[in-house]
KEKE-3310 file (N, C-alpha, C; in steps of 0.2 Angstrom, whole numbers, plus 5000, padded with zeros to 4 digits):
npx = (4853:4861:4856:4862:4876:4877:4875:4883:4894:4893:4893:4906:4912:4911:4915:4928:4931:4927:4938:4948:4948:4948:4960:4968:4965:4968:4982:4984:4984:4991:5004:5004:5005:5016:5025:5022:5028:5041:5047:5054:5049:5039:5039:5031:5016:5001:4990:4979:4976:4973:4981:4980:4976:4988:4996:4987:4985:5001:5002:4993:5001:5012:5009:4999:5013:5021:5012:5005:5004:5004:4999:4981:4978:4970)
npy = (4850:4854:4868:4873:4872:4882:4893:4893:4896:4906:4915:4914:4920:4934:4935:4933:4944:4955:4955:4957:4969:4975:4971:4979:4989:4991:4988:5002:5013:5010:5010:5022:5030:5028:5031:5046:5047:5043:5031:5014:5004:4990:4976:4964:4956:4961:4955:4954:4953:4939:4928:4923:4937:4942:4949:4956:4966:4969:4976:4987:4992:4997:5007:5014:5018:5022:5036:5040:5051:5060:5077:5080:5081:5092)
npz = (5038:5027:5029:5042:5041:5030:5037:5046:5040:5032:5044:5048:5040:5039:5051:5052:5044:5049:5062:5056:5050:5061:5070:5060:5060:5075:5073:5065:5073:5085:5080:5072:5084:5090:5081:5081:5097:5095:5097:5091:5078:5082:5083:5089:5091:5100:5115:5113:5100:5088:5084:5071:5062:5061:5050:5043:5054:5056:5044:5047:5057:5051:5040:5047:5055:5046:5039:5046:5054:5046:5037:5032:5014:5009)
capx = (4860:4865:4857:4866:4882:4878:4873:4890:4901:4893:4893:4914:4916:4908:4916:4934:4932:4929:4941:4954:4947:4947:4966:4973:4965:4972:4987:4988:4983:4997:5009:5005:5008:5024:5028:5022:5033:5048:5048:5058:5045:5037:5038:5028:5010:4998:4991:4973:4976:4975:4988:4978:4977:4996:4997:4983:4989:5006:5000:4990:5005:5017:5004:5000:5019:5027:5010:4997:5005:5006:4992:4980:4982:4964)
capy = (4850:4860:4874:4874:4871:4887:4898:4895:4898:4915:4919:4912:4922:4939:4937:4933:4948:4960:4953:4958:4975:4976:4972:4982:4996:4994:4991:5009:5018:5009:5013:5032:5032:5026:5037:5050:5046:5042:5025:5011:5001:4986:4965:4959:4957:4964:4950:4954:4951:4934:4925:4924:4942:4945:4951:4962:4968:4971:4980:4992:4997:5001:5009:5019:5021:5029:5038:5040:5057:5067:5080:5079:5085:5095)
capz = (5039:5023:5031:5048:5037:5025:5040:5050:5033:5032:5049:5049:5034:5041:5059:5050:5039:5056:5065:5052:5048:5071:5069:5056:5064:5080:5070:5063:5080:5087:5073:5072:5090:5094:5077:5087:5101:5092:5097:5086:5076:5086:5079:5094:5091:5106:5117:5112:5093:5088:5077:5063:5061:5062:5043:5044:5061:5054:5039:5048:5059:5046:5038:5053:5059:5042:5036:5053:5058:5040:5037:5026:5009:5007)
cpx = (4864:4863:4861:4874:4882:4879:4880:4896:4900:4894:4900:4916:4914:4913:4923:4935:4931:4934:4947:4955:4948:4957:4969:4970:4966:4980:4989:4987:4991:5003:5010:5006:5015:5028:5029:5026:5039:5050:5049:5048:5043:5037:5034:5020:5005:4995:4982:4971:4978:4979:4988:4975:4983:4996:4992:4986:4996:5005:4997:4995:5008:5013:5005:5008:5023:5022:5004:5000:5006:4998:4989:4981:4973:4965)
cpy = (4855:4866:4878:4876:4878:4893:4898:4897:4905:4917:4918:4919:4930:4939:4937:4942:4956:4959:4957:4963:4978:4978:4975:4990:4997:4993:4999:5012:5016:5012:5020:5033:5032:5028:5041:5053:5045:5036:5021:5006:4994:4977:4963:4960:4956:4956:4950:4954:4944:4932:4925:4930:4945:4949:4957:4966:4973:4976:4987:4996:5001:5006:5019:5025:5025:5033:5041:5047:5064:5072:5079:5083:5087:5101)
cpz = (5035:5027:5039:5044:5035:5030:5046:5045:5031:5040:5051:5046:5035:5048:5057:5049:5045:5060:5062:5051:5057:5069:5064:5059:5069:5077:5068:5068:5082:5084:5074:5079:5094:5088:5081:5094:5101:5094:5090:5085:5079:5081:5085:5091:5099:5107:5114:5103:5090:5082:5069:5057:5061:5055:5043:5049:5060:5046:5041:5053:5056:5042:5042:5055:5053:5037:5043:5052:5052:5041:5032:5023:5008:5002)
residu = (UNK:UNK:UNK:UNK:UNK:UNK:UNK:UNK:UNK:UNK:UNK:UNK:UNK:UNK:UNK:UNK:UNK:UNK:UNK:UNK:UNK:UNK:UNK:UNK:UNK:UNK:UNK:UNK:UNK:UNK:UNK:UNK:UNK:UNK:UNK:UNK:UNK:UNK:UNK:UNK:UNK:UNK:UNK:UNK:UNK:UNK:UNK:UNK:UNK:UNK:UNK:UNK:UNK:UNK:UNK:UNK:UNK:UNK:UNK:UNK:UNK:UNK:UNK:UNK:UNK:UNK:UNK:UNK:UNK:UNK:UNK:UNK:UNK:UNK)
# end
């Protein structure tokens, strides 16, 4: 039982931690693009993003939306 137990708490803890790094990456895509297009900043969160990623999500817009479209600095 502990092992059923230990090997769902990692495979939780692994599937959260994509899940979050998934969402804040479509967060910045989105962002730099409706930068991009001069669209107003968005509060909705996309339908394919679940709720427990909102902060991630929202992180990675703003991110995106007031730094996505600079150049880099090489």
């Amino acid at each position: 039982m502990d092992l059923l137990k230990d090997l769902c708490a990692e495979l939780f803890g692994q599937w959260s931690e994509q899940g979050a790094m998934i969402a804040a990456t479509q967060g910045y895509e989105r962002g730099a693009l409706d930068a991009a297009e001069g669209k107003p900043e968005r509060e909705t969160l996309p339908y394919d993003i679940h709720r427990m990623y909102m902060d991630d999500y929202q992180r990675g817009y703003r991110e995106g939306y007031n730094h996505g479209n600079e150049r880099p600095q090489f």
